[in-house]
C-alpha positions in Angstrom: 0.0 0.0 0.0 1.4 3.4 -0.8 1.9 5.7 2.2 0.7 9.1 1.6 1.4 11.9 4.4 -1.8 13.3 4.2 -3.8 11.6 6.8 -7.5 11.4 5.0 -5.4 9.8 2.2 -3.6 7.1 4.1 -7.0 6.0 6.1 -8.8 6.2 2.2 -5.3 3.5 1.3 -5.9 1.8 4.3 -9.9 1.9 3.4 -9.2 0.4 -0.2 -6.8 -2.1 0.5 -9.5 -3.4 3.2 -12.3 -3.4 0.4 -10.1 -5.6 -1.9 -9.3 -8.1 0.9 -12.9 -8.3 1.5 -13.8 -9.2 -2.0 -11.6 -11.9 -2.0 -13.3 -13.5 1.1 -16.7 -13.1 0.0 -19.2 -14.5 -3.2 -22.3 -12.3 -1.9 -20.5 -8.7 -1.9 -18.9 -7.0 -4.6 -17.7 -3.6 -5.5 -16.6 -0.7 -8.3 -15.5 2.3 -7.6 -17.1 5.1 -9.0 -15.1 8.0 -11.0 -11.8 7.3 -9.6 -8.6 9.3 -9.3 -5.3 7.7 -11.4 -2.8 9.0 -8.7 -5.1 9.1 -5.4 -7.4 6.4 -3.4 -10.4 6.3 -4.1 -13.3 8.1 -2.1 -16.9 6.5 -3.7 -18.0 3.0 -4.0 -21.0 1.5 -5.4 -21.5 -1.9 -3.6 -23.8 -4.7 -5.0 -25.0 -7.5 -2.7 -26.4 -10.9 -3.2 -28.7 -11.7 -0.4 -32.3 -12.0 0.0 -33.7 -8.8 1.1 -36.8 -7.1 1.3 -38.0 -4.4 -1.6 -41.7 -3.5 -0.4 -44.8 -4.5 0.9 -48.2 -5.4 -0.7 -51.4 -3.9 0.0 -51.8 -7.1 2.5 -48.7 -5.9 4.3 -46.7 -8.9 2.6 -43.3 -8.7 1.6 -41.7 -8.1 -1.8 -38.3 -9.9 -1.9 -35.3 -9.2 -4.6 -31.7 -11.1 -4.5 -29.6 -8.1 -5.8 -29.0 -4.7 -4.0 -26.8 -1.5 -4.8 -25.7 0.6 -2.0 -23.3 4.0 -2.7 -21.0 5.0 0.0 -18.7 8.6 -0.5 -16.0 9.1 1.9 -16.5 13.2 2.5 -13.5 15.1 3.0 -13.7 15.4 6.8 -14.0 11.8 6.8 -13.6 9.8 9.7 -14.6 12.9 11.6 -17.7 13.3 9.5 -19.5 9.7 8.4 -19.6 8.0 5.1 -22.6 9.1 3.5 -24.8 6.0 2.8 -27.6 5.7 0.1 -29.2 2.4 -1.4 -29.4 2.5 -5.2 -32.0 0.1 -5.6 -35.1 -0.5 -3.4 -34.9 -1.5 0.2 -37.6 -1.9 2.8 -36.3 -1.6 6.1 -36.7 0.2 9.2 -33.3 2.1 9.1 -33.0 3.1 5.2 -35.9 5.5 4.0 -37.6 3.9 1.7 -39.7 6.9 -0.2 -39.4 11.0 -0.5 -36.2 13.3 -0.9 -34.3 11.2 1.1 -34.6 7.9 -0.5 -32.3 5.3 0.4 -30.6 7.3 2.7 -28.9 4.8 5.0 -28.7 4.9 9.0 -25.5 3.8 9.9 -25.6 5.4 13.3 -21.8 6.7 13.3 -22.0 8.5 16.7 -22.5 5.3 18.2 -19.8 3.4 16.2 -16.8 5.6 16.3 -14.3 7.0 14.1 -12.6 3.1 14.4 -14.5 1.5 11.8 -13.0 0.9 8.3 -15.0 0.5 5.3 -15.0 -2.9 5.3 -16.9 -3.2 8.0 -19.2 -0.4 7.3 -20.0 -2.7 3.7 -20.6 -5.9 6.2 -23.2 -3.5 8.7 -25.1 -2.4 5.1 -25.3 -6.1 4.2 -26.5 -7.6 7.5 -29.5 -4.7 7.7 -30.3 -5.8 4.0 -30.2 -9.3 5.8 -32.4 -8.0 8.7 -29.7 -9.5 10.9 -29.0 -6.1 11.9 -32.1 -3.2 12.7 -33.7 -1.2 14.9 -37.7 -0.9 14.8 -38.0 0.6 18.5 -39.2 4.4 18.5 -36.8 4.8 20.8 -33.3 6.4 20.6 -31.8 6.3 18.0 -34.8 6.4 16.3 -35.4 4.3 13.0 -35.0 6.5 10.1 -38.7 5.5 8.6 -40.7 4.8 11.2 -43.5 4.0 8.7 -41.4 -0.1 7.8 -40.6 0.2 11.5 -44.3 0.6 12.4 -44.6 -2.6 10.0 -41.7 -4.5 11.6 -42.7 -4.2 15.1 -46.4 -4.5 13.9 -46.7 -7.8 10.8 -43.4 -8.9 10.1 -42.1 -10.0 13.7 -45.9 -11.0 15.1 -45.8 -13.2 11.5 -42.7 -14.6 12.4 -41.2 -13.6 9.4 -38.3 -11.8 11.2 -37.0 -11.0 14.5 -33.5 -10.5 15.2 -33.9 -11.1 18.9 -34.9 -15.1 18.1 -32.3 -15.2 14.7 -35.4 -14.9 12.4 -33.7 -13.3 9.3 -34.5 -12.8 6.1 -31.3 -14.2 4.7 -29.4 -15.9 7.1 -26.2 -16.6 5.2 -22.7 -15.8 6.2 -21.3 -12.9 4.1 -18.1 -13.2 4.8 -18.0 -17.4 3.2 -14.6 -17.5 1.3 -14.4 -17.5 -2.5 -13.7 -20.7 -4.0 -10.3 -18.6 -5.2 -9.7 -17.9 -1.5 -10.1 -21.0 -0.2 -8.2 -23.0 -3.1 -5.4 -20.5 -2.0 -5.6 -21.1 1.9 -5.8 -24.8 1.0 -2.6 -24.8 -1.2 -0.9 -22.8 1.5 -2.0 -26.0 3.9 -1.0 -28.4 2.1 2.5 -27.0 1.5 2.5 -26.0 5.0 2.3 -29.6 6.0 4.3 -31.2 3.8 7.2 -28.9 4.8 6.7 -29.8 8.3 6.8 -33.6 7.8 9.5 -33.2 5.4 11.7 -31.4 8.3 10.5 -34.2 10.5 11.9 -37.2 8.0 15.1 -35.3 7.6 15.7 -35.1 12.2 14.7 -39.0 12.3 17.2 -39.4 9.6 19.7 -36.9 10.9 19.2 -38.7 14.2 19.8 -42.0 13.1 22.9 -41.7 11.2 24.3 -40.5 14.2 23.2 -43.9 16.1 22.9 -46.7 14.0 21.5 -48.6 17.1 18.3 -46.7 16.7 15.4 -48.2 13.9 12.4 -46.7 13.2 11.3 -50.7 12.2 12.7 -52.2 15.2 11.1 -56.5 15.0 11.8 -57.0 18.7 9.6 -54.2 20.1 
C-alpha cells in the first residue's frame, strides 16, 4: 500500500486495501468504484450485494423480496470525523434506510455510536446484514429508525408473523457474508497443504539426521 502523508489519504489507502481483501473472502458482496482518481485512493464506491432482502410491501402488508442490491458509500473530505454518506441505489424496505421522499435510500449507519474506528469494510458488512435484517432497529426509541412508517410494519406484521425477529435469529437471509471464494479457499488450502508437507519433510530429515548418528536406533525395530 502506498503511504501518503496526508492523513484522510492514508485511512482512504488503508480503506481500499481493506475493500479488496474483502472481496476476495466473499461470493455475496462485490464492489466498483465510482469515477476514480489515477494517482489518489479512491473516495466513492458502489456496492452490490447478493442476499435475500426485502424491496416493499403489498397492499396485504406482505413482503416483496429481490436477490440483488446497490448501495453508494462517499468518503467526504472530513472523513472519519464526519460519516460515510450512505444511500441504497435500488429499493430497500427496512426500518433504518428510507424507503420513499427526498431522502430515498438514505442509510442509518448510526456513526455516533460506532466511532471513528470503523473501516469500510466493516461499514459494507453492517449495510449487508441490515439488508439481511440481521442487523435493525424498529424501536421508536433512541436512536430512532430512520422510517418509522417499515418500523411501524416490523414491530407491527413482520415479527408477530414470524417472518423476522433478530432477537430469536429470524432473518431474512441468514447466510454468512463473509463465506470464502472458491479462489480464496483453493489459496488457503494450497498454503495448507504446502504448509504440512514442509513440516513432515523437516520431521523425515531429524529421524534421519538422528539416526545416522546412532545406527543402534530403527524406526522398524522387530523385537519391540
Amino acid at each position: 500500500m502506498k503511504i501518503y502523508k496526508d492523513p484522510l489519504l492514508q485511512r482512504l489507502a488503508l480503506d481500499h486495501e481493506k475493500m479488496i481483501a474483502l472481496s476476495k473472502q466473499t461470493d455475496l458482496i462485490s464492489f466498483e468504484l465510482v469515477k476514480p482518481h489515477r494517482s489518489l485512493p479512491p473516495e466513492h464506491y458502489k456496492i452490490t450485494y447478493k442476499v435475500k432482502s426485502i424491496i416493499s410491501v403489498n397492499q396485504d402488508q406482505s413482503p416483496n423480496y429481490s436477490s440483488e442490491h446497490v448501495a453508494e458509500i462517499k468518503l467526504p473530505a472530513s472523513y472519519p470525523a464526519v460519516p460515510p454518506i450512505c444511500y441504497m441505489k435500488t429499493d430497500a424496505w427496512h426500518p433504518n434506510i428510507r424507503s420513499s421522499g427526498s431522502y430515498k435510500g438514505r442509510i442509518c449507519i448510526n456513526n455516533k455510536a460506532i466511532g471513528f474506528w470503523q473501516t469500510l469494510d466493516m461499514l459494507v458488512i453492517q449495510i449487508g446484514e441490515m439488508l439481511q435484517y440481521k442487523n435493525y432497529h424498529a424501536l421508536h426509541v433512541a436512536p430512532f429508525p430512520e422510517d418509522p412508517v417499515v418500523a411501524k410494519w416490523v414491530r407491527e406484521y413482520a415479527e408477530p408473523q414470524g417472518l423476522l425477529n433478530s432477537d430469536k435469529s429470524i432473518f431474512v437471509d441468514d447466510r454468512s457474508l463473509m463465506k470464502p471464494s472458491k479462489e480464496w479457499v483453493k489459496s488457503r488450502n494450497k498454503s495448507n497443504v504446502i504448509k504440512i508437507l514442509s513440516v513432515k519433510q523437516k520431521n523425515k530429515e531429524k529421524i534421519n539426521i538422528s539416526n545416522s548418528n546412532n545406527p543402534s536406533i530403527s524406526l522398524n525395530n522387530k523385537n519391540e
